[in-house]
mmCIF file of the C-alpha atoms, coordinates in Angstrom:
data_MODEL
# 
_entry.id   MODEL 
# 
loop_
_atom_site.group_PDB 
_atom_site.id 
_atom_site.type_symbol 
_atom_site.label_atom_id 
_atom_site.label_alt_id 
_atom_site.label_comp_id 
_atom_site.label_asym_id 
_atom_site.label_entity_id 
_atom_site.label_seq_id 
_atom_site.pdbx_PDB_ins_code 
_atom_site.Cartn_x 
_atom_site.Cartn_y 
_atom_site.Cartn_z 
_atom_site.occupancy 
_atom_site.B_iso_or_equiv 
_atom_site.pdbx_formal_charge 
_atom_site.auth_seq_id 
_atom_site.auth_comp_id 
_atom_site.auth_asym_id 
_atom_site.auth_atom_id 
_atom_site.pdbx_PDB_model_num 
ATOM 1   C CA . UNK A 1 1   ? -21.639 239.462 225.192 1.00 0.00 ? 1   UNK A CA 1 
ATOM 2   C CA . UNK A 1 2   ? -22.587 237.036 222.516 1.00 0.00 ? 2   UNK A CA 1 
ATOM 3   C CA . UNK A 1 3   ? -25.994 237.304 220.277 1.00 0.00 ? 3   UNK A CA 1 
ATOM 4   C CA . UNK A 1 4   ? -27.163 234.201 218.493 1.00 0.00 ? 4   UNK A CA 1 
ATOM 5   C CA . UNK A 1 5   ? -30.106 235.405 216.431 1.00 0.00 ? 5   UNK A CA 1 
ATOM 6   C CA . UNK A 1 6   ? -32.460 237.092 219.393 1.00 0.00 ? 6   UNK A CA 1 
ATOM 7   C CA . UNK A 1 7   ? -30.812 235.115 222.303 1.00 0.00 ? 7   UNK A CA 1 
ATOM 8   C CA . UNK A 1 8   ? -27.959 236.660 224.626 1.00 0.00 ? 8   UNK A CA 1 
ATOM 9   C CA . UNK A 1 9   ? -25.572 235.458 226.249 1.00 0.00 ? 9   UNK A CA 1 
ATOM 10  C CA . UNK A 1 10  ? -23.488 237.764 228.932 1.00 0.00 ? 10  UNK A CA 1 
ATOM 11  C CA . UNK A 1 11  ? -19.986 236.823 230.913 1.00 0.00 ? 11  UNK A CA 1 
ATOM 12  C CA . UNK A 1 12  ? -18.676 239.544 232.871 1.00 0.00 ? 12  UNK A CA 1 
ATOM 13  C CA . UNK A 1 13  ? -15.348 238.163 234.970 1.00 0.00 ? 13  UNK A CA 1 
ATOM 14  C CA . UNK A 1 14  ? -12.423 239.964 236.817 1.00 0.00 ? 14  UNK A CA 1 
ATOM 15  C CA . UNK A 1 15  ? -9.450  238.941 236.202 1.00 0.00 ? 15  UNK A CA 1 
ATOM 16  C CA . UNK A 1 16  ? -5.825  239.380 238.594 1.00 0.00 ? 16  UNK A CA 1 
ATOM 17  C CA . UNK A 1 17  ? -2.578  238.062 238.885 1.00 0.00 ? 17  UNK A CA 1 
ATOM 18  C CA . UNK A 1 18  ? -2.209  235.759 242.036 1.00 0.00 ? 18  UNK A CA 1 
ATOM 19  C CA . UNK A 1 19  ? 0.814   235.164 244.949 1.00 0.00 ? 19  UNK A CA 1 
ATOM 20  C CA . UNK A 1 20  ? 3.992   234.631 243.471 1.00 0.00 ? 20  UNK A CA 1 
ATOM 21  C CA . UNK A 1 21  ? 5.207   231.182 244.960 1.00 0.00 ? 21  UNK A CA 1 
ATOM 22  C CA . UNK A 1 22  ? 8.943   230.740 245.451 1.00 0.00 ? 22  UNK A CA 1 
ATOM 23  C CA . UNK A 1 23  ? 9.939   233.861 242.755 1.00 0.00 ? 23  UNK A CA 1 
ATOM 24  C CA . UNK A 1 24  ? 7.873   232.148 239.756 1.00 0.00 ? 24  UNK A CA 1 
ATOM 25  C CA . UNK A 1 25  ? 5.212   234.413 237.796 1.00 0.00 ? 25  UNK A CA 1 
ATOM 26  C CA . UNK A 1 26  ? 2.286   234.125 239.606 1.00 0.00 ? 26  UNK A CA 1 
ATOM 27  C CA . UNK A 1 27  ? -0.893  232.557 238.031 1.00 0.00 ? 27  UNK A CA 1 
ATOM 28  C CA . UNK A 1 28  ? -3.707  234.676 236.493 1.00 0.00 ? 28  UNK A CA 1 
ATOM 29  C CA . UNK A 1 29  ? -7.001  234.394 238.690 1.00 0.00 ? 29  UNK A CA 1 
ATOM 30  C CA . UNK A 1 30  ? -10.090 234.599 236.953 1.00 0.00 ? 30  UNK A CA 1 
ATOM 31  C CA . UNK A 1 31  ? -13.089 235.165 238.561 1.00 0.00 ? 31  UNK A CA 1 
ATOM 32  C CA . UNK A 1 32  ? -17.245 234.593 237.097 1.00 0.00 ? 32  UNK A CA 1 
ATOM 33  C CA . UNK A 1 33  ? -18.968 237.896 238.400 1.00 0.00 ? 33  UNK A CA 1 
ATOM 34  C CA . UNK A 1 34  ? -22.046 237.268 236.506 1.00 0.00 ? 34  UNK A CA 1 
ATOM 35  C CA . UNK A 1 35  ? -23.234 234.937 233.720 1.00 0.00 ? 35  UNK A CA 1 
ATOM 36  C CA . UNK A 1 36  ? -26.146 235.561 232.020 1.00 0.00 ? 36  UNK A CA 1 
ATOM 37  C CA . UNK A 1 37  ? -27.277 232.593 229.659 1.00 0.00 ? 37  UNK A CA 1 
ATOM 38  C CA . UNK A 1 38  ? -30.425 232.704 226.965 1.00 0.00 ? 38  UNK A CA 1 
ATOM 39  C CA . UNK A 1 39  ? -31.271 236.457 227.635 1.00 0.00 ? 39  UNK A CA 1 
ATOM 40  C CA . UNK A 1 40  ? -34.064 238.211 225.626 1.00 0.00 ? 40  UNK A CA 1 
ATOM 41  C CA . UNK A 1 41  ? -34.927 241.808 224.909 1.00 0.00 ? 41  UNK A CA 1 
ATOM 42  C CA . UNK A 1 42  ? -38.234 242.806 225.619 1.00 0.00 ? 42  UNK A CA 1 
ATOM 43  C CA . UNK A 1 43  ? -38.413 245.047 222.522 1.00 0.00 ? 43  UNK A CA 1 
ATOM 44  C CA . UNK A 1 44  ? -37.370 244.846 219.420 1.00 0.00 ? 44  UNK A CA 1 
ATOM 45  C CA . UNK A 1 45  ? -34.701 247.727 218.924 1.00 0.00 ? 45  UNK A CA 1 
ATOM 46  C CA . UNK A 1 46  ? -34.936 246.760 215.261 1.00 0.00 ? 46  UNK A CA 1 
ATOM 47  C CA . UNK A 1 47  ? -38.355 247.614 214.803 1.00 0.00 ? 47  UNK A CA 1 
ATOM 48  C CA . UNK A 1 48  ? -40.558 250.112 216.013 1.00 0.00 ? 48  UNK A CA 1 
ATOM 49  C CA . UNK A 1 49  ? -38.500 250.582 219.010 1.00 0.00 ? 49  UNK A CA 1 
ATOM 50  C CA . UNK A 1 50  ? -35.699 251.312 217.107 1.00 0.00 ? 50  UNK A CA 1 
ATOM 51  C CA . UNK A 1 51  ? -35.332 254.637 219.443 1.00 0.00 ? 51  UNK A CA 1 
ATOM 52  C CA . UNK A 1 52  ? -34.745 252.893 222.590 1.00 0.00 ? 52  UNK A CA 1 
ATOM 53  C CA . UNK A 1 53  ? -31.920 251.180 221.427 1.00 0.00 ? 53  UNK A CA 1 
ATOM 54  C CA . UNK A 1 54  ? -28.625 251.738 223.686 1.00 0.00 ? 54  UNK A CA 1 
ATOM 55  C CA . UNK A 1 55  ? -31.076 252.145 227.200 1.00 0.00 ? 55  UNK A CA 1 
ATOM 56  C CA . UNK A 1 56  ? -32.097 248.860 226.662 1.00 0.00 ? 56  UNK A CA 1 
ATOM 57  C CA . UNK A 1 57  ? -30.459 245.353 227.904 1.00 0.00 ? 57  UNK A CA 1 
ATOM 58  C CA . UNK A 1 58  ? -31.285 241.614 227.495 1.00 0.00 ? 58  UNK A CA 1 
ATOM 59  C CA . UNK A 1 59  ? -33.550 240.312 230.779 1.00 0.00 ? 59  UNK A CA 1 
ATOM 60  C CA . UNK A 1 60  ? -31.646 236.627 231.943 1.00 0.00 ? 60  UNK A CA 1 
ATOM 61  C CA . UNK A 1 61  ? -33.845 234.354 234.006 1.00 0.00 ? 61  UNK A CA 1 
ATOM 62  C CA . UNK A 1 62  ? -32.690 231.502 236.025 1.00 0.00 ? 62  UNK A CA 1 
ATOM 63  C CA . UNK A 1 63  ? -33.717 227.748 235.195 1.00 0.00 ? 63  UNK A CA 1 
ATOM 64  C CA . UNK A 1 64  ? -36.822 228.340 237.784 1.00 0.00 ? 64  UNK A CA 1 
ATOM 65  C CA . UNK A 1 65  ? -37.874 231.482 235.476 1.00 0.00 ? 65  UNK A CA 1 
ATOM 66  C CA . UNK A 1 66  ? -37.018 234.255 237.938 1.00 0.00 ? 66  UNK A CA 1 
ATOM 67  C CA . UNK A 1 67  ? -35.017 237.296 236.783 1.00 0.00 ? 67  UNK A CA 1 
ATOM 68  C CA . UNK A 1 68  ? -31.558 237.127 237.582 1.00 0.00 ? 68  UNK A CA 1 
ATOM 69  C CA . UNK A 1 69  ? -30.591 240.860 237.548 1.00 0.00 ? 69  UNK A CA 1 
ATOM 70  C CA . UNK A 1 70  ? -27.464 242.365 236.313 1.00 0.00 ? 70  UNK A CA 1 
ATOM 71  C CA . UNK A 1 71  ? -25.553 243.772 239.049 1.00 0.00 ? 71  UNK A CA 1 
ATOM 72  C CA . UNK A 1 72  ? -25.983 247.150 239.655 1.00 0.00 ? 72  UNK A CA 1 
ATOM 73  C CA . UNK A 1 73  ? -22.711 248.417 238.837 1.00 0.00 ? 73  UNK A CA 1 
ATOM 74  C CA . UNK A 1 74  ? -22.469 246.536 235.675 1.00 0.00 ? 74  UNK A CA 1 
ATOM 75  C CA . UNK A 1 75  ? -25.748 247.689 233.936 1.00 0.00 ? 75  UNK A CA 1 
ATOM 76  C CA . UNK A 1 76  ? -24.022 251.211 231.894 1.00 0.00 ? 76  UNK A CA 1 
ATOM 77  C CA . UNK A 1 77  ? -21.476 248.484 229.974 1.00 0.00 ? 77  UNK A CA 1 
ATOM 78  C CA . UNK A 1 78  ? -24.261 245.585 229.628 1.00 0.00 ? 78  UNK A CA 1 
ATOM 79  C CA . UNK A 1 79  ? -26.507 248.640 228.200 1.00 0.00 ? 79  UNK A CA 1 
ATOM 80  C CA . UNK A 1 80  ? -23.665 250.137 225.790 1.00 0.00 ? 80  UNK A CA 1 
ATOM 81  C CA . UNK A 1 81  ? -22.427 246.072 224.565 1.00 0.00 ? 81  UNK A CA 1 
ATOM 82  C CA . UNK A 1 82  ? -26.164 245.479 224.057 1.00 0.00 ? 82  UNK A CA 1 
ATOM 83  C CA . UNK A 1 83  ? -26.259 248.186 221.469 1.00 0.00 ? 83  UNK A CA 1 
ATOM 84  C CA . UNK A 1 84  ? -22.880 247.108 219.609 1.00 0.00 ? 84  UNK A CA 1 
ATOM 85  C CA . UNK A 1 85  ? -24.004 243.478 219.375 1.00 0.00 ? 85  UNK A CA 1 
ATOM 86  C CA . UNK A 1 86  ? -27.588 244.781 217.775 1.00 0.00 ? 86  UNK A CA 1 
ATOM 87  C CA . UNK A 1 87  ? -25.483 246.737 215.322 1.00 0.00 ? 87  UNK A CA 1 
ATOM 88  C CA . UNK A 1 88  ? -26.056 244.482 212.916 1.00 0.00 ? 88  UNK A CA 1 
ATOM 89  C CA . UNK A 1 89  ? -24.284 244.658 209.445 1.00 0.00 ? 89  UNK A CA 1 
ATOM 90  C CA . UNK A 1 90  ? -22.221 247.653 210.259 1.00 0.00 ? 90  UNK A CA 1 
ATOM 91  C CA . UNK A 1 91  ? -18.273 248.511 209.398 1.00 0.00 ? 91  UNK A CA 1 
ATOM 92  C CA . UNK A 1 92  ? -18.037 250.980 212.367 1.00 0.00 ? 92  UNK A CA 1 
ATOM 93  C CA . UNK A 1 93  ? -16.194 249.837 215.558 1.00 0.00 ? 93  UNK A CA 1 
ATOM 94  C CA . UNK A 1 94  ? -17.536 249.958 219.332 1.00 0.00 ? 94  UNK A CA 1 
ATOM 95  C CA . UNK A 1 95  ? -15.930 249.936 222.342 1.00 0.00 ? 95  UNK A CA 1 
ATOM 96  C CA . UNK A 1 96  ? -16.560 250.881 225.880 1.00 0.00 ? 96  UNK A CA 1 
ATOM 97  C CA . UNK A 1 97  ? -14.407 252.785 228.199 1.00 0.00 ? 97  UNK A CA 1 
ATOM 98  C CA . UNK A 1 98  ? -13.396 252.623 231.123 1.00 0.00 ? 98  UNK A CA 1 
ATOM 99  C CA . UNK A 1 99  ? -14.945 255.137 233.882 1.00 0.00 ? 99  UNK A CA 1 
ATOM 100 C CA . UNK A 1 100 ? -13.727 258.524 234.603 1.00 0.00 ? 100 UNK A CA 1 
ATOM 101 C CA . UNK A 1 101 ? -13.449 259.879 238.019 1.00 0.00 ? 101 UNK A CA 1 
ATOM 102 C CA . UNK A 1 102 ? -13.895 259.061 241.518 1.00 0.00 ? 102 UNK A CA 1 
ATOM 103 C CA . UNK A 1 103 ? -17.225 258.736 241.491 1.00 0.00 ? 103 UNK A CA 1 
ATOM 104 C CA . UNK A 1 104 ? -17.605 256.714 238.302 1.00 0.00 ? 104 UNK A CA 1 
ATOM 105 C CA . UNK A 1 105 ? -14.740 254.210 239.592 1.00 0.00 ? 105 UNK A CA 1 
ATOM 106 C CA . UNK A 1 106 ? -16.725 253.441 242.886 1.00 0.00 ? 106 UNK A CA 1 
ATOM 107 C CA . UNK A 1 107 ? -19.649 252.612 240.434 1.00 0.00 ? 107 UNK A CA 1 
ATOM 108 C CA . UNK A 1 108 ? -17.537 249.665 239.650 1.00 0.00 ? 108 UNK A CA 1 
ATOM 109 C CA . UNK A 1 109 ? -16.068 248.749 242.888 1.00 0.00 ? 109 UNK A CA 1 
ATOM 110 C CA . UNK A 1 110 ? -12.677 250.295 241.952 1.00 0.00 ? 110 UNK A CA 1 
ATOM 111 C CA . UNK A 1 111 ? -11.340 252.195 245.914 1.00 0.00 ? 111 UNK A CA 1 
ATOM 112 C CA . UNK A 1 112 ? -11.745 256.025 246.050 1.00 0.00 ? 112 UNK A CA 1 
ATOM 113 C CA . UNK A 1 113 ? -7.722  256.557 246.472 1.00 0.00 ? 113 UNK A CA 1 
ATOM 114 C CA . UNK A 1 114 ? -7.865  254.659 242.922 1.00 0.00 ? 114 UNK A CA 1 
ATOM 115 C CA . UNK A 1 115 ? -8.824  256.853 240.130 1.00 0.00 ? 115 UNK A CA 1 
ATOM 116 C CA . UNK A 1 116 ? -5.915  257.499 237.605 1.00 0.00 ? 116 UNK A CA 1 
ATOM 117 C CA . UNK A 1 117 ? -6.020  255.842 234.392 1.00 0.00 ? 117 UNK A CA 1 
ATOM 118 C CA . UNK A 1 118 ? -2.779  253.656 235.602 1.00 0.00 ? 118 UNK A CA 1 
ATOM 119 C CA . UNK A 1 119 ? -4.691  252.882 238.844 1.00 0.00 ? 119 UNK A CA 1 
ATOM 120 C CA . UNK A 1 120 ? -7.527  251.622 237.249 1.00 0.00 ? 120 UNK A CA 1 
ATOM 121 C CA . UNK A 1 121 ? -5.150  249.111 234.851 1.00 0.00 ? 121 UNK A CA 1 
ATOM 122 C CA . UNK A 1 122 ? -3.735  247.671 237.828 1.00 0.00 ? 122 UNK A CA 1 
ATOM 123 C CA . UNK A 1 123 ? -6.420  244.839 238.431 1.00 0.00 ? 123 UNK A CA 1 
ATOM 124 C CA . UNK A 1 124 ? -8.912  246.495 240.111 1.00 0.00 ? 124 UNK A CA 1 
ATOM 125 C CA . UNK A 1 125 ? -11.601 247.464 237.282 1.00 0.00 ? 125 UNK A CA 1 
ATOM 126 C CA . UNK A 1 126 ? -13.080 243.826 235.648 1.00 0.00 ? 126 UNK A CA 1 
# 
């Protein structure tokens, strides 16, 4: 997620290694899941809603001016990288992690026999 002044912009893509073709390394496949391009909050975490901040996530709309929804699945990291990019000025660091558990991992599309920490880094998580 970048933020440029009040506007958003969101890029979430998966990313996997492809079929090795006569032994060489295979090529890295990247895939757009969702783009989100000149998204807006509809409050101002700043201000007086300063106490909703890290529920809230930019709204995207589509050239025609509907709402182009963040997929299910991705809306917990959308909602936690909202609240790092409106952490203006600070020194601290952010970061999301991944998932825990079973149920958690199928939030995100990742199979239910996957749920380690070294099954999730194998490709399956974007």
């Amino acid at each position: 997620m970048l933020r440029k002044g009040r506007t958003y912009e969101l890029l979430i893509t998966q990313h996997r290694s492809g079929t090795p073709i006569d032994g060489k390394r295979p090529a890295l496949e990247a895939k757009v899941l969702f783009r989100g391009v000149h998204g807006r909050l509809e409050q101002d975490l700043s201000g007086k809603d300063k106490a909703e901040a890290g529920t809230e996530m930019p709204r995207f709309y589509s050239l025609a001016g509907e709402v182009v929804a963040i997929p299910k699945r991705f809306q917990e990291v959308a909602r936690a990288i909202t609240a790092a990019v409106r952490c203006t000025g600070c020194s601290h660091c952010h970061f999301v992690r991944a998932p825990k558990g079973a149920e958690a991992a199928a939030a995100v599309g990742v199979p239910a026999n996957k749920t380690s920490e070294q099954d999730l880094s194998e490709g399956d998580v974007a």
